[in-house]
C-alpha positions in Angstrom: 92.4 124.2 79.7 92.8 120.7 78.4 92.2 118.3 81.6 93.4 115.1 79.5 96.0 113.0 81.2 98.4 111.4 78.6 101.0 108.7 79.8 103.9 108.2 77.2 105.9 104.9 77.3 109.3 106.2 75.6 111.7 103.8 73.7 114.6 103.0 76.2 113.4 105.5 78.5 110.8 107.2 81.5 107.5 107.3 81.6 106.5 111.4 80.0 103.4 111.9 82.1 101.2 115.3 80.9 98.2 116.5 82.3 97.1 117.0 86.3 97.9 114.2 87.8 99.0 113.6 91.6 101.7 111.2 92.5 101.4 109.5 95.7 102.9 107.3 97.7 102.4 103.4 99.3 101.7 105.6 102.4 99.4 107.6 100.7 101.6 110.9 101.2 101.8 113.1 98.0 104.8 113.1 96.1 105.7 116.9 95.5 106.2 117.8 91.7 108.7 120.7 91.0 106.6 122.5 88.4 102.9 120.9 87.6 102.4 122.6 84.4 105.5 120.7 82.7 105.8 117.0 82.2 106.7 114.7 84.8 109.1 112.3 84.0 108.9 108.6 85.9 111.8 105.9 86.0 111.2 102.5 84.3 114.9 101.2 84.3 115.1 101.2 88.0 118.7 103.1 88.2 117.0 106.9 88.7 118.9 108.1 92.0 115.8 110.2 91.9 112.9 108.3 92.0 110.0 107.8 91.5 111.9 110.6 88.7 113.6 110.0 85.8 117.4 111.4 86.0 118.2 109.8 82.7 120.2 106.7 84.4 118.8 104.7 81.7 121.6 106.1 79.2 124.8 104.9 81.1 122.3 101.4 82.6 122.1 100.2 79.1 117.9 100.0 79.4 116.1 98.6 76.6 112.1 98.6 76.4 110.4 99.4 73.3 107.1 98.9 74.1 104.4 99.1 71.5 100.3 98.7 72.0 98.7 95.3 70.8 96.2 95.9 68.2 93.1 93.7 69.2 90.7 93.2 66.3 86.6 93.6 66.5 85.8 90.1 66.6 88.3 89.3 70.4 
């Protein structure tokens, strides 16, 4: 079993979280997730009617975000 943790910043869309994570809350309360062997889906457009869960709101919102890693060199 691979216990990696992989967090995937999609072009206009959620957050594709893999791996066994918890999600909990401000109050410190877990989050319950549907299936934890499948993907969990987070909203980043701020329109989920689901959240903390994606329910693909970012479509019909118009959400852009295409974020990309900044490639730091040796030397800074």
């Amino acid at each position: 079993m691979d216990a990696r943790v992989e967090i995937r910043v999609r072009d206009n869309g959620p957050y594709k979280i893999t791996g066994p994570v918890r999600l909990v809350d401000p109050d410190g309360n877990e989050i319950p997730v549907s299936d934890p062997d499948r993907p969990i889906a987070l909203c980043r457009c701020g329109q989920s009617r689901d959240k903390p869960f994606c329910d693909a709101s970012h479509r019909a919102s118009g959400f852009e975000s295409c974020v990309r890693a900044e490639r730091v060199g040796l030397d800074g």
